[in-house]
PADO-902775 format. One line per 3 residues: for each residue x negated, y negated, z of C-alpha. Coordinates in steps of 0.05 Angstrom, whole numbers. Layout:
X Y Z  ... .
***
This chain:
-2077 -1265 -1407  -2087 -1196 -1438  -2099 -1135 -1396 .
-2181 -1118 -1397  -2180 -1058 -1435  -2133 -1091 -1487 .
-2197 -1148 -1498  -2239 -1097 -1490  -2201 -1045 -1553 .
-2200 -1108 -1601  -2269 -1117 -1596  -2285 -1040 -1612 .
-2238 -1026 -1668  -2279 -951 -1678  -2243 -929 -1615 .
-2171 -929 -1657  -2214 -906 -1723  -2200 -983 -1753 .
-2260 -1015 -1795  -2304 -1065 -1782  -2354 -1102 -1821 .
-2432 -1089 -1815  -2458 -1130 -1870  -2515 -1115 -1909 .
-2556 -1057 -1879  -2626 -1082 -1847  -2665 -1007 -1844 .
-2726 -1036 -1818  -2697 -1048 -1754  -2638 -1003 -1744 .
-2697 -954 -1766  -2738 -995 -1697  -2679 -988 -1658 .
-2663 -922 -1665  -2734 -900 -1641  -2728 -938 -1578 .
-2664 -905 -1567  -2686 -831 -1574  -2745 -853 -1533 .
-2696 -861 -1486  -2720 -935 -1471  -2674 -988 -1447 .
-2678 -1029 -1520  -2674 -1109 -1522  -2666 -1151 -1580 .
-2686 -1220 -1577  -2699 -1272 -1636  -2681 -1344 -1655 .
-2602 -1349 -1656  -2566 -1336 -1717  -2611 -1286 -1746 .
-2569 -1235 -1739  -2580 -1197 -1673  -2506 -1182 -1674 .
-2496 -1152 -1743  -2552 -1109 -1725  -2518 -1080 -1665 .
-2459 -1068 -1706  -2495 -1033 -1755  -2525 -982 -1715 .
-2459 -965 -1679  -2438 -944 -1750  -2493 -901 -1758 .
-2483 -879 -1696  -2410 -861 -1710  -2421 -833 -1792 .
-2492 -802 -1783  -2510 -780 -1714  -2432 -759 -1701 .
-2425 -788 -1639  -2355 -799 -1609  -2328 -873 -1618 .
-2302 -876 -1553  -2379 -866 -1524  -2402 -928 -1553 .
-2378 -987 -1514  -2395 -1067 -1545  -2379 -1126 -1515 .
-2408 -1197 -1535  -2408 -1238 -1474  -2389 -1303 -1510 .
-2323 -1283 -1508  -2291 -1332 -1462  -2239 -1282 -1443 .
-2308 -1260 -1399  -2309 -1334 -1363  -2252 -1316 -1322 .
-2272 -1253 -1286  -2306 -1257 -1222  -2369 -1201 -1242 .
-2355 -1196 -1316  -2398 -1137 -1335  -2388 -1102 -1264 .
-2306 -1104 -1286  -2318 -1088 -1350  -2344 -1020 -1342 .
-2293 -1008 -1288  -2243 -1018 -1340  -2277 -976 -1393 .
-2297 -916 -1346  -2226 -918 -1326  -2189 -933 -1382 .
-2234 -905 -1452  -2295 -865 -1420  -2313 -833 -1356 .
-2367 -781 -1383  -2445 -791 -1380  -2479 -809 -1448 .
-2450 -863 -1467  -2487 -920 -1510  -2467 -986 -1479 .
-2486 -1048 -1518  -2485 -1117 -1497  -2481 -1178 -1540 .
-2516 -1254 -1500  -2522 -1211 -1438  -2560 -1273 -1412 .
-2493 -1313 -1406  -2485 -1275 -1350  -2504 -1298 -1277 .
-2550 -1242 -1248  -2545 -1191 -1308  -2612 -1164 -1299 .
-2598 -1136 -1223  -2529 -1103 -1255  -2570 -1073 -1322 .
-2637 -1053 -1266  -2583 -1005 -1225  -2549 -973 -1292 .
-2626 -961 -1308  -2630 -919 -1249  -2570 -876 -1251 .
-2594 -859 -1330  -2539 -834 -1352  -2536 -877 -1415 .
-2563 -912 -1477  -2566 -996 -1462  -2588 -1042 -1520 .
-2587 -1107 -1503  -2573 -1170 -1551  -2609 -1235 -1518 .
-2618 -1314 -1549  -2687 -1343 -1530  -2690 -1362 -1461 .
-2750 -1394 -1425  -2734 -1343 -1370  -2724 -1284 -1417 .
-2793 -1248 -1404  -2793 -1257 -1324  -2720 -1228 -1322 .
-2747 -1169 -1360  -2798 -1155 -1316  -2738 -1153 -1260 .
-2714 -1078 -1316  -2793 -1043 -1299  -2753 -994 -1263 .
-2758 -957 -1331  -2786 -974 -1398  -2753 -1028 -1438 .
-2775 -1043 -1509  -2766 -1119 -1536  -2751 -1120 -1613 .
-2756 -1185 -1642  -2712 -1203 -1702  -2725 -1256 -1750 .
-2689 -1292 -1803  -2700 -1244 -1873  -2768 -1227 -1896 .
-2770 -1233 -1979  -2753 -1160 -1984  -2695 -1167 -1948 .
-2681 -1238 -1980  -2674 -1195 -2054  -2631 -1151 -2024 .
-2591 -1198 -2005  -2588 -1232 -2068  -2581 -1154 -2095 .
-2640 -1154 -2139  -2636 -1085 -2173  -2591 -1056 -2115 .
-2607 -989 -2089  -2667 -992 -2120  -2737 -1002 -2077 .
-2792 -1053 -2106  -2836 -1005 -2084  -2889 -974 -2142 .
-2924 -1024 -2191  -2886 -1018 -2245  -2815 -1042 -2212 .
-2852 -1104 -2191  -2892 -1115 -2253  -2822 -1112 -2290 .
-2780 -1156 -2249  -2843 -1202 -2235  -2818 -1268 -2254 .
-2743 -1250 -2226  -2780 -1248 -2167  -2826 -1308 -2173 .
-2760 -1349 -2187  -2726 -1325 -2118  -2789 -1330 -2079 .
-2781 -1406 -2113  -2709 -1406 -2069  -2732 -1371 -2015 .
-2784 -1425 -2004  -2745 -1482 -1997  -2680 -1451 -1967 .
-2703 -1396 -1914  -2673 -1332 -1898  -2616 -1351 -1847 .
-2566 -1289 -1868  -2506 -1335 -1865  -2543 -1385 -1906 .
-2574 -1334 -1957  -2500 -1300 -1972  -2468 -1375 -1969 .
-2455 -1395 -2053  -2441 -1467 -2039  -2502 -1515 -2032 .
-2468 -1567 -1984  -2441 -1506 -1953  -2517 -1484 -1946 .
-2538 -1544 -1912  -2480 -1545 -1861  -2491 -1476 -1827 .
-2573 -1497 -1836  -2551 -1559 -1783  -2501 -1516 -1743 .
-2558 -1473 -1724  -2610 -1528 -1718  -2550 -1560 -1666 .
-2543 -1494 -1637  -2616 -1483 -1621  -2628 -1550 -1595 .
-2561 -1550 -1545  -2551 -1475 -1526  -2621 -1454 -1527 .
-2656 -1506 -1501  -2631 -1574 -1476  -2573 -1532 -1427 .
-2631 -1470 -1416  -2683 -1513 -1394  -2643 -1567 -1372 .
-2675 -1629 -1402  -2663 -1696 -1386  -2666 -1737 -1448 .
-2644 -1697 -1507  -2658 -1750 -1554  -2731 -1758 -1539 .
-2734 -1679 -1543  -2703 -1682 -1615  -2750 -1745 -1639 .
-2803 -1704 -1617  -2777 -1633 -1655  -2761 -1676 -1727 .
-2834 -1705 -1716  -2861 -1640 -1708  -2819 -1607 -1766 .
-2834 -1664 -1814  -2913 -1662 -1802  -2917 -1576 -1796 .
-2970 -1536 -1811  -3019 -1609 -1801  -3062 -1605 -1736 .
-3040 -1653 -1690  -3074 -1667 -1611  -3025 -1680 -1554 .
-3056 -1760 -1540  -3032 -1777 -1609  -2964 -1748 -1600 .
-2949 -1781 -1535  -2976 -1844 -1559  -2935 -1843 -1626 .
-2867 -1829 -1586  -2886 -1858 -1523  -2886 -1785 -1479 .
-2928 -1774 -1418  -2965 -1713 -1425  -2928 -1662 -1382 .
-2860 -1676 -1414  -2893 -1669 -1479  -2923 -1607 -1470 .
-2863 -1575 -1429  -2821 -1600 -1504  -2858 -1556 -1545 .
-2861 -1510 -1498  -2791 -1502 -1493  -2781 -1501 -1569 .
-2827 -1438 -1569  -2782 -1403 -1523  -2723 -1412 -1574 .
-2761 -1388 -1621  -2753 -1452 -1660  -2826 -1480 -1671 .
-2889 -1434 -1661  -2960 -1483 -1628  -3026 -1443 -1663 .
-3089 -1450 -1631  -3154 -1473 -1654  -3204 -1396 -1667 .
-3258 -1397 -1610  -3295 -1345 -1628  -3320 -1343 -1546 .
-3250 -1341 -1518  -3207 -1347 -1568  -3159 -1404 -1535 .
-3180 -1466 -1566  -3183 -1504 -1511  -3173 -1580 -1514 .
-3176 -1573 -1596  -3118 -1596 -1639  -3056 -1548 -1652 .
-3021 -1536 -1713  -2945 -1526 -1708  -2900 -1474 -1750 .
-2828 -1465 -1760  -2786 -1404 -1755  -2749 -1425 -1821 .
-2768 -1458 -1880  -2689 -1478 -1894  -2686 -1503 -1822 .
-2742 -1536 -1822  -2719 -1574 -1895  -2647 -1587 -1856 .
-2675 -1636 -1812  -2740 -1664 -1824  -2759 -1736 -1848 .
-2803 -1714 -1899  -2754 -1663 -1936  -2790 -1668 -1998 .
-2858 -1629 -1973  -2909 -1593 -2019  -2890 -1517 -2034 .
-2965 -1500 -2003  -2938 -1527 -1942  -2871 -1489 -1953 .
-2923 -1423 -1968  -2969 -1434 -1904  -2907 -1442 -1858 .
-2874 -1372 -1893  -2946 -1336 -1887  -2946 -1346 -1812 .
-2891 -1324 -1800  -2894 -1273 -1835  -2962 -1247 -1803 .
-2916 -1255 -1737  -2869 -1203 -1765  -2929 -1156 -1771 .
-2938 -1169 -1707  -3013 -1209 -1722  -3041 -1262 -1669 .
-3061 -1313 -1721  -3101 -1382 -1706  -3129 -1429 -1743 .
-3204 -1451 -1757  -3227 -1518 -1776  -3309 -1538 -1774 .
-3305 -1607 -1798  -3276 -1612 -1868  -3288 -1527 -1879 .
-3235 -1484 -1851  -3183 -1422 -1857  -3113 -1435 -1847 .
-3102 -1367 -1810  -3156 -1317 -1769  -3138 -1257 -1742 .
-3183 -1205 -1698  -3183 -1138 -1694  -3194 -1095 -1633 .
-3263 -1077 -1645  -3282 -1156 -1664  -3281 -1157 -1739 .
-3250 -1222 -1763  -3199 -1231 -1825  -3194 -1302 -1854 .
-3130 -1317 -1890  -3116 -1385 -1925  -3065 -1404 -1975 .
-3067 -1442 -2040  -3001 -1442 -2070  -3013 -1481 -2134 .
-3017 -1462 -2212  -3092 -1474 -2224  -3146 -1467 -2156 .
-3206 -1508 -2174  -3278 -1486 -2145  -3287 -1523 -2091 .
-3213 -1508 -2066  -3246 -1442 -2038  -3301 -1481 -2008 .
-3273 -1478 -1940  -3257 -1397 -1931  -3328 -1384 -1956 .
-3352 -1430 -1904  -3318 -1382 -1851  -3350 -1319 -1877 .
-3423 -1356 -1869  -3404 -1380 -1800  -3383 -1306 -1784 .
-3424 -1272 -1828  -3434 -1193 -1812  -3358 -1199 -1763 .
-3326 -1218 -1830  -3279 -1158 -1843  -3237 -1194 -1904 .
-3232 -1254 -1933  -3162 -1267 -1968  -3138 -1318 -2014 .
-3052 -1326 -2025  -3037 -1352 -2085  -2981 -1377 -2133 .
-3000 -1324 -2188  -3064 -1313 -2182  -3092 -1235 -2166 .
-3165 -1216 -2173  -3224 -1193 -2129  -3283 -1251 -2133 .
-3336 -1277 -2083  -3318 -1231 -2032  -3248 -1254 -2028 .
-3181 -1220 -2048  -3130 -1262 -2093  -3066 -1246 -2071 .
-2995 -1279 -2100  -2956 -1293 -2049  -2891 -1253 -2073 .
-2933 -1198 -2075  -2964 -1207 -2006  -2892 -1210 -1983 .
-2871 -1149 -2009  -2931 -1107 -1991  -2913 -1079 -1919 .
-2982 -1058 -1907 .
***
C-alpha cells in the first residue's frame, strides 16, 4: 500500500504544479463560497449527490492558486471516498499528521474535505480544528438525515451551509455554451437569442440539469448516469443512512410519488394504495427530503402557515431524474414547468406552499416578513383561456389588501392585466431578481 503522503500528493496535483480539471466555472457559488471564507466562517456544502459539490471545491482551489496567489502547498483536499481512507484507524486525524509533517506545518492553511460524513465522529475532529483557528475548512457533505444535528455539534464558531443544486437555466446555457462569454443579461441579448432559448428551455424541461448529464452527447448515455444517480440516492443516501428495512417498498413508494408530482396527495390514500402504515410512510418521505431527492409542500394557512392535516403536494429535485424513473414518463410540460418553478423559488431561497379553496387555487404562495402575500401559479401552454386565471384571482379576493403580487408563468406569454404579471418562464429563469 502506498505511503500516506504519496495518496495524499496524487490527489493534489497543484502541490508539484501538475493540472487538474475544474470544469465549467459555476461563479454564483464559488462567488458564495468565497464570502464565507473571508468571513472567516467554517463553510459547508451540502446538496443532492451528483450536482457537483466536488467540481466546485476544485474550482475554487484554482482560484485560490491563479487569483488570490496563495501557495499550493497551503491548500490541502482530500475526498473521503477514497478507499485508500478505509484502512486507517482515524483517517482525517492521520491525514493531517501526514500533511503537517510531510507538505505543510505553517498556520493558514485552507483544508478541504470531500464526504466528510463517511467518516465516524468527523464533527468532534472538525469542532477542535475550529478552536485552534488557524485555518480555512470547507466542507463537502451528501444529504444525511443527521446532517443538521451534527452541525449544531461545529457552534463553537460560525459555520455557513451552502446548498448546491443541479444547474439553474443560466447555468444550463452555459453549459450548452450559448453565446460563450457573453452574459444574457440586458434586453436586447435575450430578445435576440429568444427562441434559441425557448428551444433549450424545451431540453432543459424534460432532461434536468445533472452536470454529467447536461455535458453527456449520447441519449442512452443520458439516461444511464440519470439511473446511476437515481441508484445512488436511493442506496448511499438513504436506504444505508437511515437504515431501512424494506428497500423495495421505499422505492414503490418514491416511483409513486415521482410519477403523480406536483398532484396533492393525503397520507390515508398513500398507505392504502401501497399498503403502508402511517409512520413508515411518513418516515419514507421523510427520508427522501433529507437526500434532497423529493421536496413535501404544505397546504398555505394563512393562521399558522403549516397546513395541518391538509393534503401535500410533492416536488422533485430534477426534472431528468424524475423522467428516469417514473411510470408516467410521458407527463404534461406544465407539470415539467411547476416542478422547475419550485425549485427554482428554493434556489432563491423562497418558503413556497401551496393554496387550494375548493376548485380555486395558486400553485405556489410565498410571505414576506412584514405579511404581504405573493401568489405564483404556472400555465405553461400556447394559448391561456379566461377562466384558466380563475383560480389566482380567487386568491387575491380571499387575501385582498395582504396581496403584494400576483404572478402568472407562462409559455410565451408577457403582459401586465388584472392585477397579475405575465411572465415566460425562460425569462423568469433568467431574471435573478
Amino acid at each position: 500500500m502506498p505511503e500516506l503522503v504519496e495518496i495524499l500528493t496524487e490527489s493534489n496535483p497543484w502541490w508539484a504544479n501538475r493540472g487538474f480539471e475544474s470544469g465549467i466555472q459555476r461563479e454564483k457559488y464559488i462567488i458564495k463560497i468565497k464570502k464565507c471564507l473571508e468571513n472567516g466562517d467554517l463553510t459547508v456544502l451540502n446538496g443532492v449527490r451528483r450536482s457537483g459539490k466536488t467540481t466546485l471545491l476544485y474550482q475554487l482551489i484554482r482560484g485560490l492558486i491563479e487569483t488570490e496567489k496563495v501557495p499550493p502547498e497551503k491548500i490541502l483536499f482530500v475526498n473521503f471516498e477514497n478507499p485508500a481512507f478505509v484502512f486507517l484507524e482515524n483517517p482525517l486525524q492521520e491525514v493531517l499528521e501526514a500533511y503537517r509533517r510531510d507538505v505543510c506545518s505553517e498556520k493558514g492553511t485552507c483544508l478541504i474535505f470531500d464526504e466528510v460524513q463517511n467518516l465516524q465522529g468527523w464533527e468532534e475532529e472538525i469542532q477542535a480544528l475550529q478552536k485552534i483557528n488557524e485555518h480555512r475548512i470547507i466542507l463537502s457533505v451528501s444529504p444525511s438525515r443527521l446532517l443538521d444535528c451534527k452541525l449544531m455539534a461545529l457552534m463553537y464558531g460560525r459555520y455557513q451551509k451552502i446548498q448546491v443544486f443541479p444547474l439553474d437555466f443560466s447555468e444550463y446555457l452555459l453549459f450548452r455554451e450559448v453565446l460563450p462569454g457573453t452574459k444574457l443579461n440586458t434586453e436586447e441579448a435575450l430578445k435576440e437569442n429568444k427562441y434559441r432559448i425557448m428551444n433549450l428551455l424545451k431540453t432543459y424541461l424534460h432532461e434536468g440539469g445533472f452536470p454529467r448529464v447536461v455535458l453527456e452527447k449520447e441519449e442512452i448515455l443520458k439516461k444511464e448516469h440519470l439511473q446511476g444517480h437515481f441508484d445512488g440516492i436511493m442506496y448511499r443516501d438513504i436506504v444505508l443512512r437511515s437504515e431501512v428495512r424494506n428497500a423495495s417498498v421505499l422505492q414503490e413508494l418514491v416511483c409513486h410519488l415521482l410519477s403523480d408530482f406536483t398532484d396533492s396527495y393525503s397520507y390515508r390514500q398513500l398507505g392504502n394504495l401501497l399498503k403502508l402504515d402511517f409512520s413508515t410512510l411518513k418516515e419514507y418521505i421523510y427520508y427522501s427530503g433529507q437526500a434532497n431527492l423529493l421536496f413535501e409542500v404544505q397546504a398555505f394557512n394563512p393562521s399558522g402557515k403549516t397546513g395541518g392535516r391538509k393534503n401535500k403536494k410533492i416536488y422533485c429535485i430534477d426534472n431528468g431524474l424524475r423522467n428516469s424513473v417514473a411510470s408516467e414518463v410521458f407527463e404534461s410540460e406544465s407539470k415539467l414547468a411547476e416542478n422547475l418553478v419550485y425549485i427554482e423559488l428554493m434556489r432563491r431561497g423562497c418558503e413556497a406552499f401551496y393554496w387550494e379553496n375548493g376548485k380555486e387555487g395558486a400553485h405556489f404562495v410565498m410571505e414576506d416578513d412584514d405579511g404581504k402575500l405573493t401568489a405564483l401559479s404556472v400555465i405553461y401552454k400556447d394559448r391561456i383561456e379566461p377562466g384558466e386565471i380563475k383560480p389566482i384571482l380567487a386568491f387575491s379576493k380571499a387575501f385582498g389588501a395582504d396581496v403584494k403580487e400576483l404572478v402568472l408563468i407562462t409559455k410565451d406569454t408577457e403582459k401586465e392585466e388584472d392585477g397579475i404579471k405575465y411572465i415566460p418562464l425562460w425569462k423568469w429563469l433568467l431574471d435573478s431578481n
